[in-house]
C-alpha positions in Angstrom: 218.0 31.6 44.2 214.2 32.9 45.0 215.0 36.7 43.5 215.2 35.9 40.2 214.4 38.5 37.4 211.0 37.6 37.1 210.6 37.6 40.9 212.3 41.3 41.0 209.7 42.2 38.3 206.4 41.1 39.9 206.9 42.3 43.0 207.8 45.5 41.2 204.3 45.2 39.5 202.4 44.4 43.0 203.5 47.2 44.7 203.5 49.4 42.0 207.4 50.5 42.4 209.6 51.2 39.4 213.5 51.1 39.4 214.3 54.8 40.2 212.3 53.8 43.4 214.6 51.1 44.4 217.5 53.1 43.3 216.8 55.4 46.1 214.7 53.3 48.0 217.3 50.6 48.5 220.3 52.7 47.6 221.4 50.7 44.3 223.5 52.2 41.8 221.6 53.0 38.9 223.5 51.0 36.4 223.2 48.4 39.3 219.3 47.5 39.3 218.9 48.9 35.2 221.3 46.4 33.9 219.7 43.1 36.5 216.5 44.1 35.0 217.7 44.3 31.4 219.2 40.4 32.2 223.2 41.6 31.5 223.6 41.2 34.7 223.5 39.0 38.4 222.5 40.5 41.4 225.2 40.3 45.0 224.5 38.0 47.4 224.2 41.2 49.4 221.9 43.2 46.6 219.5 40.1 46.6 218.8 40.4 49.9 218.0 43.7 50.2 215.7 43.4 47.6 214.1 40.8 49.4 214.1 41.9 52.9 212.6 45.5 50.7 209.2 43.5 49.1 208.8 42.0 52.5 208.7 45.0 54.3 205.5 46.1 51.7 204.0 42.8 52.4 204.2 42.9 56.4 202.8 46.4 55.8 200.2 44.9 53.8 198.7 42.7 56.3 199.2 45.2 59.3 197.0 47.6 56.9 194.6 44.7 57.1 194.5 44.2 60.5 194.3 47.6 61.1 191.0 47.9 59.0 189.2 45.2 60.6 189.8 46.6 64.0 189.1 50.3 63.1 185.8 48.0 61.8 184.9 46.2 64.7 184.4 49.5 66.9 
């Protein structure tokens, strides 16, 4: 129940990613991820999922980036 359109949308926003991105990305049909966006349709169990298990990959990458930094930093 957590990826919700709006969810999909912000994260999207965040990261700077745009639907032909997750269409490759992720592997989604085209008509899959267009017509979730466009509210016609609900996501798989299996399609949510990936979506979220996708955004938290750029998050984790997000704070390694950080940590990264600050070590590069501290030398």
């Amino acid at each position: 129940s957590l990826i919700t359109i709006e969810w999909v949308t912000k994260k999207m926003r965040l990261y700077g990613i745009n639907s032909k991105d997750l269409q490759r990305q992720i592997g989604f049909e085209k008509e899959t991820i267009n017509d979730f966006l466009k509210l016609r349709t609900q996501l798989k169990p299996l399609e949510k999922s990936s979506l979220y298990y996708y955004f938290q990959s750029f998050e984790t990458n997000k704070h390694y980036l950080e940590y990264l930094k600050k070590k590069c930093y501290e030398k």
